[in-house]
RODODREN-627113 format. One record per residue: residue in one letter; y, z, x of N, C-alpha, C in turn. Coordinates in steps of 0.1 Angstrom, whole numbers, padded with zeros to 4 digits, always signed. Last residue first. Layout:
# RODODREN-627113
aYZXYZXYZX ...
***
This chain:
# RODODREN-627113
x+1637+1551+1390+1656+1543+1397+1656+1532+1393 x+1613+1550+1381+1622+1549+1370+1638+1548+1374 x+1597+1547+1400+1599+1536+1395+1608+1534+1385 x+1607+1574+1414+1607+1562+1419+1608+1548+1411 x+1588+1588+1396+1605+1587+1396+1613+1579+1402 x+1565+1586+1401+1572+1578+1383+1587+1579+1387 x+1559+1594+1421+1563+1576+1424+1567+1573+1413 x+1551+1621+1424+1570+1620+1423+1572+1599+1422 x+1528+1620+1426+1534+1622+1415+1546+1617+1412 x+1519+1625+1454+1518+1612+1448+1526+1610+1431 x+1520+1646+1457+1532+1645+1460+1534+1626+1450 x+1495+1659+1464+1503+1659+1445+1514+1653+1451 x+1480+1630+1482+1487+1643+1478+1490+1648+1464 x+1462+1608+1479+1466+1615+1489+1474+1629+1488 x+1442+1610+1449+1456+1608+1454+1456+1615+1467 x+1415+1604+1422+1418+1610+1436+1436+1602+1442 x+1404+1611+1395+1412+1603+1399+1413+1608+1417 x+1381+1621+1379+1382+1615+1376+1394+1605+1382 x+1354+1630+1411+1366+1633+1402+1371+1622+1389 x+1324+1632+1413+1329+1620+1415+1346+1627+1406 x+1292+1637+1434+1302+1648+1424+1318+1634+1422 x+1276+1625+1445+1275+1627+1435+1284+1634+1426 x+1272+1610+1477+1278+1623+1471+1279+1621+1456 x+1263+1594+1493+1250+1602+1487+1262+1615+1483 x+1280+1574+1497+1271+1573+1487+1261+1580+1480 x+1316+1587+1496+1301+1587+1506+1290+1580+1496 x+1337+1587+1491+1333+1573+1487+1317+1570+1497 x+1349+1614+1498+1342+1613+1484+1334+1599+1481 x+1339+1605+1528+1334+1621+1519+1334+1614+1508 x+1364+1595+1529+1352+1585+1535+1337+1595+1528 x+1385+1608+1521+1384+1594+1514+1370+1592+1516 x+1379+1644+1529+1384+1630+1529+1379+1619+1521 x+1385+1673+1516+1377+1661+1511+1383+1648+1521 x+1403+1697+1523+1392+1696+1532+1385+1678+1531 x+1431+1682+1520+1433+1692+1525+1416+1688+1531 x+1444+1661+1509+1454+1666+1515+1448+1682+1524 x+1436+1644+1488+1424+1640+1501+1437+1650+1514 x+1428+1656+1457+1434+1653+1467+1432+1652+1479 x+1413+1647+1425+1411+1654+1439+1420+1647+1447 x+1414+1658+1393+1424+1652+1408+1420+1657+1418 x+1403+1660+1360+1406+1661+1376+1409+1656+1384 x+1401+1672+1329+1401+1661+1336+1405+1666+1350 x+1379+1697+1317+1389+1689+1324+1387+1678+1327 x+1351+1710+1317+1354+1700+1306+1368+1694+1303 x+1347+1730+1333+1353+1736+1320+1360+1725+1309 x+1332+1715+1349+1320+1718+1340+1330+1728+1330 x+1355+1702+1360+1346+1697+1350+1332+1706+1343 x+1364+1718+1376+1375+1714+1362+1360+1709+1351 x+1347+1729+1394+1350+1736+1384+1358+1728+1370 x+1339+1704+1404+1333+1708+1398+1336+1720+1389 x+1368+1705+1417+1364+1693+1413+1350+1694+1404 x+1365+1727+1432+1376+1727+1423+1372+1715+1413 x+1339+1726+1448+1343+1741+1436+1353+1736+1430 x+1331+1705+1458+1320+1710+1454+1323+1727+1446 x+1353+1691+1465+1348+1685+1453+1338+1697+1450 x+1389+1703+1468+1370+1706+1473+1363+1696+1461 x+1415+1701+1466+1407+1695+1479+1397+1698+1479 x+1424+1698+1429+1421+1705+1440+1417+1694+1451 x+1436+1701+1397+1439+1694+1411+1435+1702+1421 x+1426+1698+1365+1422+1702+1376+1428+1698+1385 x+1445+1693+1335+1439+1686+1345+1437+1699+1356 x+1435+1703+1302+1437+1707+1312+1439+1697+1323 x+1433+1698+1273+1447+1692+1278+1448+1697+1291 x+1408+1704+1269+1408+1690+1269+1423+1686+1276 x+1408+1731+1268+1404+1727+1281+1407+1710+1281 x+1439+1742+1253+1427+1732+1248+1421+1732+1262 x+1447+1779+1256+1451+1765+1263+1433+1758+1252 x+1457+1805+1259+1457+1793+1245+1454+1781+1246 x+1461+1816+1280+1469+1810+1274+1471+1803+1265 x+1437+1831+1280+1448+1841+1283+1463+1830+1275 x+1414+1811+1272+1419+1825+1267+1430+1831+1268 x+1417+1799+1298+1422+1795+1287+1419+1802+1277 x+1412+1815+1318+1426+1813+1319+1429+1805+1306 x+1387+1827+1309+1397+1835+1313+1412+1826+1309 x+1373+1800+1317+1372+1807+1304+1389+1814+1302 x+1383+1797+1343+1389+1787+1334+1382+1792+1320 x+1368+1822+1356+1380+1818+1355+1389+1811+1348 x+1339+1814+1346+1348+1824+1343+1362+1823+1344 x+1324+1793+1358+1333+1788+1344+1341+1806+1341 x+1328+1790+1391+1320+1798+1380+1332+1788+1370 x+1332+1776+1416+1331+1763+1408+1327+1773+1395 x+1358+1798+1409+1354+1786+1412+1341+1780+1419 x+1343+1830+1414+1355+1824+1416+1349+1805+1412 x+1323+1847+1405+1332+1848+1396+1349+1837+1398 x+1285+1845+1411+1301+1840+1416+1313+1842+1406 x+1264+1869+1418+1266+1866+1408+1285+1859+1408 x+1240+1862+1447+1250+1867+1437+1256+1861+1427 x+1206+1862+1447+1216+1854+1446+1229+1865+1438 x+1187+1880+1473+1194+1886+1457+1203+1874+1457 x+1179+1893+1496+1172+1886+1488+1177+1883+1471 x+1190+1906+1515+1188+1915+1501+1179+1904+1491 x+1200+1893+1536+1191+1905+1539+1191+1914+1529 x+1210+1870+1526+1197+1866+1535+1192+1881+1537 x+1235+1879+1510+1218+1870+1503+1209+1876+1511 x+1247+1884+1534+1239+1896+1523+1234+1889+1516 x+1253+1863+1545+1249+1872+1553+1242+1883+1544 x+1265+1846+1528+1250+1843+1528+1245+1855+1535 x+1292+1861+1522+1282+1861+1509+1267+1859+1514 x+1301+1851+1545+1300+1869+1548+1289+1866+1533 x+1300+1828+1544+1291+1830+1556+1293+1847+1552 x+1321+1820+1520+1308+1816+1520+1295+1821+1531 x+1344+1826+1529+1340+1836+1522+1322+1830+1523 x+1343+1799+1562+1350+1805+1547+1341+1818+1541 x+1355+1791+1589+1338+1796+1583+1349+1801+1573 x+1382+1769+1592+1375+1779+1597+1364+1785+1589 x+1397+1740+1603+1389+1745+1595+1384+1756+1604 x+1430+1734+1621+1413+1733+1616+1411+1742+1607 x+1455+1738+1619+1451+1729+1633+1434+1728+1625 x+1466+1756+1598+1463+1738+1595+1459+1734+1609 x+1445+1783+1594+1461+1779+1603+1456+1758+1598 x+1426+1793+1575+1433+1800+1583+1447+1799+1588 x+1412+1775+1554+1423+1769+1562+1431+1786+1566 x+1374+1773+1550+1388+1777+1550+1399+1774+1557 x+1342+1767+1539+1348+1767+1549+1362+1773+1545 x+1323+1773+1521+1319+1771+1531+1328+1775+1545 x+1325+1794+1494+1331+1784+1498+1328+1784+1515 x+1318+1813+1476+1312+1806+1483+1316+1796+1492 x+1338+1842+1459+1333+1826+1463+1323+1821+1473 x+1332+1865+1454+1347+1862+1448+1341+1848+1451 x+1301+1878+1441+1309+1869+1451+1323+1864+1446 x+1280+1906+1435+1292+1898+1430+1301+1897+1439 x+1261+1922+1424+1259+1918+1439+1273+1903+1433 x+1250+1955+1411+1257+1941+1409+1258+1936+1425 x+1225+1979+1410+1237+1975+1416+1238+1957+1415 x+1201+1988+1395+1214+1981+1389+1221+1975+1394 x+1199+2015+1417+1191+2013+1402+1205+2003+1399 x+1206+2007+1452+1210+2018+1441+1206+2010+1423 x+1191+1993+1469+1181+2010+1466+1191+2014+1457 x+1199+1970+1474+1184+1974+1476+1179+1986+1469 x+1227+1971+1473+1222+1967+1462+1204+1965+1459 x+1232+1996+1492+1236+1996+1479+1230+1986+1470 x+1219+1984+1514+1215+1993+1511+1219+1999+1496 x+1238+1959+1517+1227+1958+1516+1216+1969+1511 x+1261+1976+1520+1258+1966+1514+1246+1962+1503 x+1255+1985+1550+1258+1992+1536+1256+1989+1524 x+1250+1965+1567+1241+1974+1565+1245+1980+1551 x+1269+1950+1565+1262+1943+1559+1254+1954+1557 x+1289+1966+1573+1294+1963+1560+1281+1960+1557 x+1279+1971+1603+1280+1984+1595+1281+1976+1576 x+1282+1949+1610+1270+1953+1610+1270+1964+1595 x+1315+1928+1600+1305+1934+1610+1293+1939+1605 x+1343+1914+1592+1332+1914+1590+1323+1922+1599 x+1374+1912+1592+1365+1919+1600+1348+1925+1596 x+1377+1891+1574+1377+1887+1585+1371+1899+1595 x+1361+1882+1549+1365+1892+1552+1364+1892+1568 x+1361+1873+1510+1368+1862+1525+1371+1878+1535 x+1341+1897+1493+1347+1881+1492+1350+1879+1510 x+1319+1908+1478+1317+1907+1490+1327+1889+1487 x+1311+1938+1456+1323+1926+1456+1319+1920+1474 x+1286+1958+1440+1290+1949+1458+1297+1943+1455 x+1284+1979+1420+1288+1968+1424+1291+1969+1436 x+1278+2010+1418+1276+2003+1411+1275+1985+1412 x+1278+2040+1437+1278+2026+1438+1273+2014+1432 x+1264+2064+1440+1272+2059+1429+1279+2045+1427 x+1254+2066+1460+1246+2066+1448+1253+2059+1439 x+1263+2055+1490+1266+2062+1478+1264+2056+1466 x+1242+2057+1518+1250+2046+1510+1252+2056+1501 x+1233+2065+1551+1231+2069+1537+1243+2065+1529 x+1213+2052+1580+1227+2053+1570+1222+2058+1562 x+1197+2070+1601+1194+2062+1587+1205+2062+1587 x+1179+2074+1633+1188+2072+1625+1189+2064+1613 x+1151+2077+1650+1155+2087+1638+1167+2082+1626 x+1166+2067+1677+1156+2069+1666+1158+2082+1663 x+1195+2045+1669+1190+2058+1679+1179+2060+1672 x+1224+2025+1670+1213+2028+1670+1204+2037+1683 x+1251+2032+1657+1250+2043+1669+1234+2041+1665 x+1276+2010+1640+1261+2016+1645+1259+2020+1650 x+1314+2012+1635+1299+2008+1640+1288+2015+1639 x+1338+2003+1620+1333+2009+1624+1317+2003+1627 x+1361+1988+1616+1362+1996+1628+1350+2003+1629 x+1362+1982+1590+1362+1969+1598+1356+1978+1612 x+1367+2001+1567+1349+1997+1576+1348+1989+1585 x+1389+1992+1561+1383+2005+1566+1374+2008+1572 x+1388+1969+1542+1395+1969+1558+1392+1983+1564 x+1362+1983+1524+1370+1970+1526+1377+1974+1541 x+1349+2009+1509+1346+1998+1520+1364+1995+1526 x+1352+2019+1471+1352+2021+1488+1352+2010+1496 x+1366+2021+1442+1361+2014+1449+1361+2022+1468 x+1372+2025+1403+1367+2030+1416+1361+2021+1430 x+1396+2005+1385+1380+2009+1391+1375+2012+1406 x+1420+2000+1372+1410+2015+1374+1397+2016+1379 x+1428+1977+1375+1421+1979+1370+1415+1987+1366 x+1441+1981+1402+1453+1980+1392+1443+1983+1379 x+1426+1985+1421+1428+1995+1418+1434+1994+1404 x+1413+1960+1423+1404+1970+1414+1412+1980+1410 x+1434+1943+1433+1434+1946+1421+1422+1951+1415 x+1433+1958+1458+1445+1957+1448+1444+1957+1432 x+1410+1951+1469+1410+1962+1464+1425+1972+1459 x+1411+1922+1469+1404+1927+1462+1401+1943+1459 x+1432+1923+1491+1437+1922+1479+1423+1924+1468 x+1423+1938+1518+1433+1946+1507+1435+1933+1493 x+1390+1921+1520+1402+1929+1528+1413+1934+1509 x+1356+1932+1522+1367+1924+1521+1375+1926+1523 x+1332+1944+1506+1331+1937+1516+1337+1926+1515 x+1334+1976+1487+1343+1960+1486+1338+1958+1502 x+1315+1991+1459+1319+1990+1475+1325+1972+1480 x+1328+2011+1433+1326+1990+1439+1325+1991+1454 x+1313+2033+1410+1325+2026+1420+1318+2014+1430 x+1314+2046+1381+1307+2043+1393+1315+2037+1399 x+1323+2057+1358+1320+2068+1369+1313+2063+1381 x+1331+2040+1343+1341+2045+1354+1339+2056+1359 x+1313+2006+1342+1308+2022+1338+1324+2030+1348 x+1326+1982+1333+1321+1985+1342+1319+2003+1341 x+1324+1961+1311+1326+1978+1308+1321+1983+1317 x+1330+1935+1315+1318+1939+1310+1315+1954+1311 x+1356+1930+1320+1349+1925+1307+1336+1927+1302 x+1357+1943+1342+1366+1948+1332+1360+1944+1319 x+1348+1928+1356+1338+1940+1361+1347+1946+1347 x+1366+1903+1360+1350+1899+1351+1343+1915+1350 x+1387+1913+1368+1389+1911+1355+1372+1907+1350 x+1379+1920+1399+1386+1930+1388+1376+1925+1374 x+1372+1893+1400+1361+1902+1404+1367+1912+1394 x+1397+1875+1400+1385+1875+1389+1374+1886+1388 x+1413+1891+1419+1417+1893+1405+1406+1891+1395 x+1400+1873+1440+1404+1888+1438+1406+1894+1423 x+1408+1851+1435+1395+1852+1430+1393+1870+1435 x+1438+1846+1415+1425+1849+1429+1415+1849+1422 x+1462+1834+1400+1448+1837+1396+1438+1833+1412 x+1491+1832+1386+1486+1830+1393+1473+1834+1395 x+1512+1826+1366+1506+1819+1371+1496+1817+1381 x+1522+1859+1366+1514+1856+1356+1505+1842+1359 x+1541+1854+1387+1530+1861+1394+1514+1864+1378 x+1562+1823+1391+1555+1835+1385+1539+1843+1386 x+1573+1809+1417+1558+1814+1406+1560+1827+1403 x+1591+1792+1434+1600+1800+1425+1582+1798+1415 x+1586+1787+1469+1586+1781+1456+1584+1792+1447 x+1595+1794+1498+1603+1790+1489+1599+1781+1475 x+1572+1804+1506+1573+1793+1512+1587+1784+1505 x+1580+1832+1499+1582+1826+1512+1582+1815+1514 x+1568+1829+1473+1583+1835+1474+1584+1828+1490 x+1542+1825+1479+1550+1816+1472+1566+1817+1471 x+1538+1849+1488+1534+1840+1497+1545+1829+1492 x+1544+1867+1467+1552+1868+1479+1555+1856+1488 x+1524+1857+1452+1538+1853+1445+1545+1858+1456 x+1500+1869+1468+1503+1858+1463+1517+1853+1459 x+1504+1897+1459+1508+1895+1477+1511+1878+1476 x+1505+1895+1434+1516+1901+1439+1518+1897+1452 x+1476+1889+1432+1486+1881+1429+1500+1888+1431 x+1459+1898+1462+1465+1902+1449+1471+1894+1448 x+1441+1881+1493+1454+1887+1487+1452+1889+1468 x+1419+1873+1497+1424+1884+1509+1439+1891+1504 x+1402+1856+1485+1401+1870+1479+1409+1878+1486 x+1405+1818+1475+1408+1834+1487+1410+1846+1483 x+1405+1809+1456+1393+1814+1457+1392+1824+1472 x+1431+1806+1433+1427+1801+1444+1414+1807+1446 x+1452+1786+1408+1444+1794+1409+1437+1790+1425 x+1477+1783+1389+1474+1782+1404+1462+1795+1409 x+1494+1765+1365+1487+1775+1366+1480+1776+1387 x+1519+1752+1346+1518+1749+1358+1503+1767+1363 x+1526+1734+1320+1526+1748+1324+1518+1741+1334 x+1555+1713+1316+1540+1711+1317+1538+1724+1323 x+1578+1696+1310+1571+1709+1306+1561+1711+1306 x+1591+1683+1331+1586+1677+1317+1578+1687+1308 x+1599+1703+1347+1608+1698+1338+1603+1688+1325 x+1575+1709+1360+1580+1717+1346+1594+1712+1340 x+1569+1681+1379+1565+1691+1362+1568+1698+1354 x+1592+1684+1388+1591+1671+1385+1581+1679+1370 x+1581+1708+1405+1598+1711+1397+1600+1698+1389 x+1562+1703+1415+1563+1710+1412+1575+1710+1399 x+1577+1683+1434+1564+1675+1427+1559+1686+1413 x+1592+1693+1449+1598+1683+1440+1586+1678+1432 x+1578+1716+1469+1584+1718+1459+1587+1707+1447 x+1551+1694+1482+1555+1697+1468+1562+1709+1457 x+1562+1675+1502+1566+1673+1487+1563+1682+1477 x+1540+1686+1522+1548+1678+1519+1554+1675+1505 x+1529+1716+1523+1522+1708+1522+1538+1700+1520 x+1538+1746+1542+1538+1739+1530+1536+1725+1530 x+1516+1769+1562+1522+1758+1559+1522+1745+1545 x+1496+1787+1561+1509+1795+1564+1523+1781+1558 x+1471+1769+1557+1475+1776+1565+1488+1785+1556 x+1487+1746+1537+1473+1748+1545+1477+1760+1553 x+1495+1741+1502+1502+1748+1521+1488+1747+1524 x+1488+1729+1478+1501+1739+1481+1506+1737+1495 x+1461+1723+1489+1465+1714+1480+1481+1717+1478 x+1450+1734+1511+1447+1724+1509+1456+1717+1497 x+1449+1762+1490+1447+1762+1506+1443+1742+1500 x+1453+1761+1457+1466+1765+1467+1458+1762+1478 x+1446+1745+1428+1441+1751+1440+1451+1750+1447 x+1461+1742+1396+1464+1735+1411+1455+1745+1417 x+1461+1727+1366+1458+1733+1373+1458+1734+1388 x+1483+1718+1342+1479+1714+1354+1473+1725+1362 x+1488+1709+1309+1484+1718+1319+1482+1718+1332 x+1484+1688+1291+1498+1697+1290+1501+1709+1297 x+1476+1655+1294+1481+1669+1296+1491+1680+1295 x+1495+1630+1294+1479+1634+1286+1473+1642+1288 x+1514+1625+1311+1515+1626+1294+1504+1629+1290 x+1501+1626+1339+1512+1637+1332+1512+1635+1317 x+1491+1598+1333+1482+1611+1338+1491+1627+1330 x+1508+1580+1332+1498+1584+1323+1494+1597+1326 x+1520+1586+1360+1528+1590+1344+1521+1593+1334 x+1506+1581+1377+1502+1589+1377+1510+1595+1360 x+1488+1551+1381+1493+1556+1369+1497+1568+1369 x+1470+1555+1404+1479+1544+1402+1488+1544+1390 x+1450+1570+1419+1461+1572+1409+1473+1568+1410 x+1414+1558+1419+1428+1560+1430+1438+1563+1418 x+1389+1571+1402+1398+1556+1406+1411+1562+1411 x+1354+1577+1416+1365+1581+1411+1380+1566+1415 x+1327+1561+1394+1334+1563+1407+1349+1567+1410 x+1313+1577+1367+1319+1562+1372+1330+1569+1387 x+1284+1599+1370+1299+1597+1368+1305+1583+1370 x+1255+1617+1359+1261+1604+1366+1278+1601+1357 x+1257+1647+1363+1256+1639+1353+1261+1628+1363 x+1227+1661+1381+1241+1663+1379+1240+1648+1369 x+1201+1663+1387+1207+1669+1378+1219+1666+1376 x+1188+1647+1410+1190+1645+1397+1195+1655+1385 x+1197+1663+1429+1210+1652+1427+1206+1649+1413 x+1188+1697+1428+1186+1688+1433+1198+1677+1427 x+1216+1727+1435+1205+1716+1424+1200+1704+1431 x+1233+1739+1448+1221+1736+1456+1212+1731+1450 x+1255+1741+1434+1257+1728+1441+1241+1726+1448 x+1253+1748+1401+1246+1750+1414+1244+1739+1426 x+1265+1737+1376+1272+1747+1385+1264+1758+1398 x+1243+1728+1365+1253+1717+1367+1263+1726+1373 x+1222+1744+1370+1222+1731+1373+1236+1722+1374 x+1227+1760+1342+1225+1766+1358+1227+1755+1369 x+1251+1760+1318+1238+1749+1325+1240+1752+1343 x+1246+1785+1292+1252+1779+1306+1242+1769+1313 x+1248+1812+1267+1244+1801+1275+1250+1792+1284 x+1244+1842+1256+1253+1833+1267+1249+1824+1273 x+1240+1851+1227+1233+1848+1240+1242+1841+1243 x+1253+1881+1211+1250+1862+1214+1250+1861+1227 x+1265+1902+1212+1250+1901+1212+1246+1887+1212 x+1291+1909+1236+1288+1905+1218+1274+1900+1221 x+1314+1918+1251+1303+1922+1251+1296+1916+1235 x+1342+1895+1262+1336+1906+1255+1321+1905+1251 x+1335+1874+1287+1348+1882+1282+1345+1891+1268 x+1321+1861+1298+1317+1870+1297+1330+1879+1292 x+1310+1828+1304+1324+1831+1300+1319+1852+1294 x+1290+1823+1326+1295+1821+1319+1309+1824+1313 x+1286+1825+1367+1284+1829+1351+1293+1817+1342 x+1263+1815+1395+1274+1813+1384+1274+1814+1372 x+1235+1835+1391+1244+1830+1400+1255+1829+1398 x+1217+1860+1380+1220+1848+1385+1231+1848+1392 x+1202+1886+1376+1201+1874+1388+1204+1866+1377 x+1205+1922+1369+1209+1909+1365+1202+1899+1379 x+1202+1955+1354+1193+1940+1365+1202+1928+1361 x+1218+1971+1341+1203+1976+1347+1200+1965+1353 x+1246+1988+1337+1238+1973+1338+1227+1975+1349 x+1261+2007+1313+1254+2004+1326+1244+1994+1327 x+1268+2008+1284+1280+2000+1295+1267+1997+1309 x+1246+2019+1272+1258+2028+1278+1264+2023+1287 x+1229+1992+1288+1228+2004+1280+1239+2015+1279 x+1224+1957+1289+1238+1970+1290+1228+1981+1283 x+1209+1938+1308+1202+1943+1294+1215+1956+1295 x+1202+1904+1312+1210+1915+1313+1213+1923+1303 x+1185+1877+1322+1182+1888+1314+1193+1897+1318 x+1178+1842+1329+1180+1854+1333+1187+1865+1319 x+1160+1813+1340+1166+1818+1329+1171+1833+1336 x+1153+1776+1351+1160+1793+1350+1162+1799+1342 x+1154+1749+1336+1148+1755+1346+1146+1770+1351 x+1174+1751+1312+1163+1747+1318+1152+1750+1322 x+1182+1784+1311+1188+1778+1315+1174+1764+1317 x+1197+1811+1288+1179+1805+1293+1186+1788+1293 x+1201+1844+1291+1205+1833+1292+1194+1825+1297 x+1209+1873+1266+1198+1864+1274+1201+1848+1277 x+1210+1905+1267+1218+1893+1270+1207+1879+1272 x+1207+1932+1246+1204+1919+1253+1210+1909+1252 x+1216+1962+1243+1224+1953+1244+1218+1943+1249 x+1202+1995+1232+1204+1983+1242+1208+1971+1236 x+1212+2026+1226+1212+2013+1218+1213+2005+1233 x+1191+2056+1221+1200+2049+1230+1200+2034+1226 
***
């Protein structure tokens, strides 16, 4: 029987993933690497600089991010733009100011336009709906969940097809396992159900249960975490993989609400297992997306409202970046002293864009 070592040796960390006949016997870590085909070279990654819970001395010291007062420059020295959607598109249900024109200002100078999000609750199909509603004209190839990354990272590593995904989450992560062919249980199905504690009583989880997906899942309850839990405690291998972490979310724009990040700690805390992230701040996605399009990472810009996943994703895939103070980050946040993560430009909105046009009446 031929084994397959993976070995990634991180500073401080290291970790081991050993395929045998596709089936994956142990993994821990955290945020991956770029895992798009199986090849015997070690995968290396700096654990630290995509673990917001590093201490401060790790991260690289940055020069302070500078307001975007040039945004022209900015557009000519790219040829990509990356955008996070909650916060930076629409908050909520709601379109953000300006930016159909700020949108349609880009591709006319031809700039590919990519939109990646870390909400797992929708497929890029229910996605390009959303976008169809709020009246902006995306293609459904532009577009990239973290729904989709779970699929596509369980695809790149030959997820066995006789085992199946139990999903703690709603219908678009189990959109696109389906499109994927990978067997899956749980998700909005389990919302309804409950515990009948009694003595004597045990759940019993299925064997076959290869992977935990546990993304943004509004009917969260006992019964998921119990399952869950029981799948990646007692089935040989089982994967423990996060569409994201993200603290918080924009539900409706009146506030912020508890993000994918509180259903992921809930099964940390009672499996003792860091998951393995496949959404932002991971470098999988921006592997992915610059694979899929040929893209230089040098001609990428990043725009997002998080410093601690979009603003850290551009850069550990070695982007330039935009943070926008339009959605969770404020001004007073990033110019906090004890924050460390530092973009290379910050703007009240993308809308800030449309001022070349302005100056060119």
């Amino acid at each position: 029987m031929q084994s397959i070592r993976v070995t990634a040796t991180i500073s401080s960390c290291s970790s081991t993933l050993f395929f045998t006949n596709s089936k994956i016997l142990s993994n821990k870590f955290s945020y991956i690497s770029n895992p798009l085909n199986n090849s015997s070279k070690p995968i290396k990654w700096n654990c630290k600089n995509s673990r917001m819970e590093a201490s401060k001395s790790s991260f690289v010291s940055r020069a302070s991010a500078q307001p975007l007062t040039n945004p022209g420059e900015l557009i000519d020295s790219v040829e990509t733009f990356i955008f996070d959607c909650d916060g930076v598109i629409w908050k909520g249900d709601k379109l953000i100011d300006g930016v159909p024109e700020t949108l349609d200002l880009l591709r006319e100078k031809g700039k590919r336009l990519v939109f990646v999000t870390n909400n797992s609750t929708k497929s890029r199909k229910q996605y390009g709906k959303k976008f169809e509603t709020l009246g902006l004209s995306v293609n459904e190839e532009e577009i990239f969940a973290s729904s989709f990354a779970a699929a596509a990272y369980l695809k790149s590593i030959d997820f066995p097809k006789d085992k199946k995904v139990y999903v703690v989450g709603e219908d678009g992560i189990l959109k696109e396992l389906e499109l994927a062919g990978i067997q899956y249980l749980g998700g909005p199905e389990d919302g309804d159900k409950k515990i009948e504690l009694k003595p004597g009583y045990m759940m019993e989880q299925d064997k076959n249960v290869g992977a935990v997906v546990v993304g943004f899942d509004r009917y969260f309850n006992y019964h998921k975490i119990q399952y869950a839990t029981l799948c990646i405690r007692e089935n040989p291998g089982c994967l423990f993989i996060a569409t994201n972490r993200d603290a918080v979310t924009h539900l409706t724009d009146a506030q912020e609400w508890a993000g994918g990040g509180s259903m992921v700690g809930a099964i940390l805390g009672s499996t003792k297992r860091e998951p393995l992230v496949v959404g932002k701040p991971s470098t999988f996605m921006m592997d992915y997306l610059a694979d899929k399009f040929k893209i230089q990472k040098s001609q990428i810009c990043m725009v997002g409202d998080r410093l601690d996943t979009d603003i850290v994703f551009g850069q550990n895939g070695g982007c330039k970046t935009l943070l926008v103070l339009s959605g969770v980050t404020s001004l007073s946040m990033l110019q906090d002293p004890n924050n460390s993560t530092q973009p290379d430009f910050y703007a009240n909105k993308i809308s800030d864009f449309l001022s070349i046009k302005a100056a060119a009446v």
